[in-house]
The first five atom37 places (N, CA, C, CB, O) and aatype in JSON, in Angstrom:
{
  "aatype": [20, 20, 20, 20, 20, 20, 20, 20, 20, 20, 20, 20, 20, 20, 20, 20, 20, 20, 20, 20, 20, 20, 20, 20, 20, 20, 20, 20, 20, 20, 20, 20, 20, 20, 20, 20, 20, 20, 20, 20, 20, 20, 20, 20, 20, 20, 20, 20, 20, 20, 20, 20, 20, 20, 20, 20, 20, 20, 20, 20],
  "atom_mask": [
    [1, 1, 1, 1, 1],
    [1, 1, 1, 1, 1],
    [1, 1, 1, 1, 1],
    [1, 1, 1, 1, 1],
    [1, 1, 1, 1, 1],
    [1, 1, 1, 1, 1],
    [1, 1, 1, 1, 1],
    [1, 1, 1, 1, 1],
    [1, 1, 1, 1, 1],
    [1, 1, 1, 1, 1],
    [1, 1, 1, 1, 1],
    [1, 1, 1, 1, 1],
    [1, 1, 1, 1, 1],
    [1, 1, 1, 1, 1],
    [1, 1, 1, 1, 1],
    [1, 1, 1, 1, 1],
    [1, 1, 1, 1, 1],
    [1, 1, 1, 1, 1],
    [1, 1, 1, 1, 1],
    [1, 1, 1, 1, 1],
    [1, 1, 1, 1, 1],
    [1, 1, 1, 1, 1],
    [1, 1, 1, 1, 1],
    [1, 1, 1, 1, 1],
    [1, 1, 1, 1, 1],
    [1, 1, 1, 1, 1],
    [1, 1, 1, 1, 1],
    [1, 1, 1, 1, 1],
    [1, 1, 1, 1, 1],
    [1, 1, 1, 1, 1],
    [1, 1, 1, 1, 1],
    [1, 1, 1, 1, 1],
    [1, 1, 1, 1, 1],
    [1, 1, 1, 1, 1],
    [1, 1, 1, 1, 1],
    [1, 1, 1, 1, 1],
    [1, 1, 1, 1, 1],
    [1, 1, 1, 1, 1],
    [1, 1, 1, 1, 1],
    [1, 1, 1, 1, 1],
    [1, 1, 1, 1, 1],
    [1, 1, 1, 1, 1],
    [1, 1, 1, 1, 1],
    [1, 1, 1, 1, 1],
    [1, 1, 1, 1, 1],
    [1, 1, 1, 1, 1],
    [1, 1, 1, 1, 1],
    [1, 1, 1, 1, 1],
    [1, 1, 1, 1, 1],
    [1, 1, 1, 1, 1],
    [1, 1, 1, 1, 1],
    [1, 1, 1, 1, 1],
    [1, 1, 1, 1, 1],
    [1, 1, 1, 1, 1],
    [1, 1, 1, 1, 1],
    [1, 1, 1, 1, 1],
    [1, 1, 1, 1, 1],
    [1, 1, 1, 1, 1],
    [1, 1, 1, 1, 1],
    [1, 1, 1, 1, 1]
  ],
  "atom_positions": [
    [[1.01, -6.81, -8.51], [1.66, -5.98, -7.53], [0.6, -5.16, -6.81], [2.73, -5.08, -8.18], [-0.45, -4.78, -7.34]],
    [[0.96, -4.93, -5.59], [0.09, -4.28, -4.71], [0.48, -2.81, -4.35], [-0.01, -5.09, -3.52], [1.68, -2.74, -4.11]],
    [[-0.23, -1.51, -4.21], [0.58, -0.56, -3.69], [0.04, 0.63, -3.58], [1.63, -0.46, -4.32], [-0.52, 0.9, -4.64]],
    [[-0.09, 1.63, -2.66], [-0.46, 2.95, -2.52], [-0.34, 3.59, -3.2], [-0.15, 3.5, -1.84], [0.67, 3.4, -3.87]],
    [[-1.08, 4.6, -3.52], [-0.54, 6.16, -4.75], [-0.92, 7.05, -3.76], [-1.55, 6.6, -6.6], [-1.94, 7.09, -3.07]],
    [[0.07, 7.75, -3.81], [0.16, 8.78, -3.0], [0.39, 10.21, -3.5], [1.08, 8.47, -2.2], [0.65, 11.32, -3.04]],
    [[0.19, 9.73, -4.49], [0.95, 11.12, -5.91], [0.45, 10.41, -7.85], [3.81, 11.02, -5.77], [0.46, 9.33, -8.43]],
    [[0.17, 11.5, -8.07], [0.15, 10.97, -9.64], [0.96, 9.91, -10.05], [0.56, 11.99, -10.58], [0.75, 8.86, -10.65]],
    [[1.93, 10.46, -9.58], [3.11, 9.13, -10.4], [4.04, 8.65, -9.73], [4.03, 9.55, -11.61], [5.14, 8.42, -10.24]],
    [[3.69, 8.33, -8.15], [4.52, 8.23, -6.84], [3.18, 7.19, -6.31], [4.95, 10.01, -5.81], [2.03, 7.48, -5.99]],
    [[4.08, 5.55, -6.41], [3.85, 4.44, -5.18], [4.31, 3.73, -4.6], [3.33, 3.78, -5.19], [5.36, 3.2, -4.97]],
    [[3.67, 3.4, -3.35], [4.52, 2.54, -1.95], [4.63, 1.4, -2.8], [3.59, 2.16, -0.19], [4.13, 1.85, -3.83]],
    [[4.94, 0.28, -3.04], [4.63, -0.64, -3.29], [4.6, -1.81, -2.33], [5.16, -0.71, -4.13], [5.74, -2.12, -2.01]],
    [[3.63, -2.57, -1.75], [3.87, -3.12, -0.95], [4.05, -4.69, -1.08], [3.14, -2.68, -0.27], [4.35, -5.34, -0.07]],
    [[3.94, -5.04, -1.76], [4.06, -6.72, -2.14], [3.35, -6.69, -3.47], [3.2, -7.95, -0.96], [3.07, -5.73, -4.2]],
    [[3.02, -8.72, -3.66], [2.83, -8.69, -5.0], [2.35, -10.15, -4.75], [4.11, -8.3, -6.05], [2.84, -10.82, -3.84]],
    [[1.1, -10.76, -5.82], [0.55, -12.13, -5.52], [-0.34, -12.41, -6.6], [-0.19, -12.25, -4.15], [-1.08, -11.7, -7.28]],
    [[-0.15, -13.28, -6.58], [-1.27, -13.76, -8.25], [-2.59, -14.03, -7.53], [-0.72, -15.66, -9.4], [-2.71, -14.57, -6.43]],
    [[-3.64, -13.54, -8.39], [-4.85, -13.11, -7.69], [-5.85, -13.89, -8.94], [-4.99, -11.16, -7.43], [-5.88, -13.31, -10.02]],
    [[-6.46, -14.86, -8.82], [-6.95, -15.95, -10.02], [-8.89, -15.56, -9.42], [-6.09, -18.31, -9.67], [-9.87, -15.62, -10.16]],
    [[-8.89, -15.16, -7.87], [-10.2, -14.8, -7.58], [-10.85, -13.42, -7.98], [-10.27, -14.93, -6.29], [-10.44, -12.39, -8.52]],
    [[-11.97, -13.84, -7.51], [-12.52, -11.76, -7.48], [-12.07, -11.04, -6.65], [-14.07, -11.25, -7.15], [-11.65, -9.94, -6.99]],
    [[-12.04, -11.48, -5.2], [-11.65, -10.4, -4.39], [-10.35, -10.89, -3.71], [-12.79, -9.97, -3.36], [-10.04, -12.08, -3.73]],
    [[-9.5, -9.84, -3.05], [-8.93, -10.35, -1.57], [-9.03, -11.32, -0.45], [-9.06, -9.66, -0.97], [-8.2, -12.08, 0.05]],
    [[-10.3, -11.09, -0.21], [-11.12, -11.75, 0.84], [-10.57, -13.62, 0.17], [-13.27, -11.13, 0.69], [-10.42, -14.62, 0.87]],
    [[-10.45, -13.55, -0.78], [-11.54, -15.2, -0.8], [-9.84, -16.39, -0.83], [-13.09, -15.46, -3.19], [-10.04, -17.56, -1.13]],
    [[-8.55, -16.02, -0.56], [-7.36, -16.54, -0.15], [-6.51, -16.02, 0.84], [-6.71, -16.64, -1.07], [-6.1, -14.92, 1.21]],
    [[-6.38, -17.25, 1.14], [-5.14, -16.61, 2.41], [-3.98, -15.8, 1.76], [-4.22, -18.01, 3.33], [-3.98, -14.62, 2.1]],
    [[-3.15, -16.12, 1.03], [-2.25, -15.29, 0.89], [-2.27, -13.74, 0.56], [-1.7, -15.84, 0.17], [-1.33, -12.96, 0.73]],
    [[-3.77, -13.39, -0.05], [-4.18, -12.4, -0.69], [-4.36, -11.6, 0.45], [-5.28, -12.61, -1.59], [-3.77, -10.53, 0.48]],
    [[-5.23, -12.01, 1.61], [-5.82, -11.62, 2.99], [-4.38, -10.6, 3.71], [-6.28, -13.37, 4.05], [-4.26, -9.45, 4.15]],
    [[-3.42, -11.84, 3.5], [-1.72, -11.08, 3.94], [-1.32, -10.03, 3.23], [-0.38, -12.02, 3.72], [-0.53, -9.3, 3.83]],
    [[-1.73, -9.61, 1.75], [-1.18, -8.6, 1.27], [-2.43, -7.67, 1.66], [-0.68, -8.76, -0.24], [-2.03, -6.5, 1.7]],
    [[-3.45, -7.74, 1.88], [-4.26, -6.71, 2.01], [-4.0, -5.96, 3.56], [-5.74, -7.28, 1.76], [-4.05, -4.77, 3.89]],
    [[-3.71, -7.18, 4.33], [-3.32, -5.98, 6.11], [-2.16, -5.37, 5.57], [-2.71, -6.96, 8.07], [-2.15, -4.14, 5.63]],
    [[-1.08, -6.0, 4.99], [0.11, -5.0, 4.51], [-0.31, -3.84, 3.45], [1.31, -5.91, 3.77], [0.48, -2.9, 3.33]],
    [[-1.13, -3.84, 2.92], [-1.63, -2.49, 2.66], [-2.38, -1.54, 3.35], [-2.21, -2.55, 1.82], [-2.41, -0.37, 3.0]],
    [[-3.18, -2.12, 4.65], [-3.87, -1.43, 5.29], [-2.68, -0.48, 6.32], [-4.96, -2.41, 5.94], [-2.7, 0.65, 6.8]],
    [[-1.54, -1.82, 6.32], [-0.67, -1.29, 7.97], [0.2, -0.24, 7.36], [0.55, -2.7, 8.97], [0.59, 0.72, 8.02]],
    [[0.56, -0.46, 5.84], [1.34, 1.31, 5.35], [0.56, 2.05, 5.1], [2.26, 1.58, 4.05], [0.95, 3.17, 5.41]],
    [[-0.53, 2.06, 4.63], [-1.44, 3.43, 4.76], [-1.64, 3.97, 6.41], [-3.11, 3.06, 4.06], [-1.55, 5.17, 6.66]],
    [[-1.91, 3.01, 7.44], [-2.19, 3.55, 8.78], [-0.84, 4.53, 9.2], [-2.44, 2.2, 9.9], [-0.84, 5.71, 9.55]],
    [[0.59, 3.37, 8.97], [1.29, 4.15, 9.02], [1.88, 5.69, 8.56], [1.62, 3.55, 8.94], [2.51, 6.59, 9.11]],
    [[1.3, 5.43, 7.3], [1.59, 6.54, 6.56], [1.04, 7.91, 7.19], [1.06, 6.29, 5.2], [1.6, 8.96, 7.49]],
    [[-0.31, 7.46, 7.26], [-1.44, 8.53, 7.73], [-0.99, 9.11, 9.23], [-3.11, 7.7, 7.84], [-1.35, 10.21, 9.66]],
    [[-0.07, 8.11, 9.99], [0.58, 8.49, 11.48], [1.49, 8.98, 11.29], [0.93, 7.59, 12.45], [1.77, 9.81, 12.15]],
    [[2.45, 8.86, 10.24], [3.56, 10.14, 10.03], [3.4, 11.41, 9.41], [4.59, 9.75, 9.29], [4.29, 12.23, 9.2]],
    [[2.11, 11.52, 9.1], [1.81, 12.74, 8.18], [1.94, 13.05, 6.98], [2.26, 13.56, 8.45], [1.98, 14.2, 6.53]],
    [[2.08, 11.5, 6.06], [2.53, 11.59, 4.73], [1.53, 10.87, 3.85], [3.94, 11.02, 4.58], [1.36, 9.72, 3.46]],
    [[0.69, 12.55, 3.64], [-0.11, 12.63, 2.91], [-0.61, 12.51, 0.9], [-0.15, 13.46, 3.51], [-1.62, 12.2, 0.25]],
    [[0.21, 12.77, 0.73], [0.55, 12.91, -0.76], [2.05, 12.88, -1.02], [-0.03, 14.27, -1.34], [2.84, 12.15, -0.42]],
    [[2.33, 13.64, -1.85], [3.38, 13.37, -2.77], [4.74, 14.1, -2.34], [2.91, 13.82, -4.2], [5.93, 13.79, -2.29]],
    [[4.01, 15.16, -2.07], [5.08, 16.43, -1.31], [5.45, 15.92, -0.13], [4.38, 17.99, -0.92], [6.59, 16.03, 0.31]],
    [[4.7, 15.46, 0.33], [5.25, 14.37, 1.65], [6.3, 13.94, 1.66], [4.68, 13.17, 1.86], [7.31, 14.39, 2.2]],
    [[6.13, 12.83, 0.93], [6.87, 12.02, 0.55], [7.99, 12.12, 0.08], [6.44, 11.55, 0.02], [8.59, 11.05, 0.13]],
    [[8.61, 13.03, -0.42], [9.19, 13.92, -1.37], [10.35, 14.65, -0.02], [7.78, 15.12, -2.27], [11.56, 14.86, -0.15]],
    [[9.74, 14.83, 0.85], [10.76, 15.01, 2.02], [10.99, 14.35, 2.99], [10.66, 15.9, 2.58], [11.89, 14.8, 3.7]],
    [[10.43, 13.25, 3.37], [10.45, 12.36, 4.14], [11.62, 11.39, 3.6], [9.11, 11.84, 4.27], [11.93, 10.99, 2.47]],
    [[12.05, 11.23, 4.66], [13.59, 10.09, 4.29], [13.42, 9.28, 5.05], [15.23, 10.52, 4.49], [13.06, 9.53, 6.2]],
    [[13.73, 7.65, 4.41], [13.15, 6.37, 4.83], [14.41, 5.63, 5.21], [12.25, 5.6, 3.66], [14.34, 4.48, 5.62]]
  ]
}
């Protein structure tokens, strides 16, 4: 499973993929979960939801 922490014990989770390499980089499918982690953190960082307390009031 793939996913942000945004808090001690608070995460986005964004997908999930069996990972048999070293990195991200070295499969396609892996490559797809890594922009989907990049594009909720960007997002995140554009709504102002920084940590936990954020999050915590923000309604999705």
């Amino acid at each position: 499973m793939y996913a942000i922490k945004i808090g001690p014990n608070t995460f986005i989770v964004t997908g999930g993929a069996i990972k048999l390499v070293g990195t991200m980089d070295e499969r396609t499918h892996l490559l797809k979960e890594k922009q989907k982690l990049e594009d909720i953190k960007y997002y995140l960082k554009e709504e102002g939801i920084l940590d936990q307390d954020d999050f915590e009031v923000y309604e999705i």
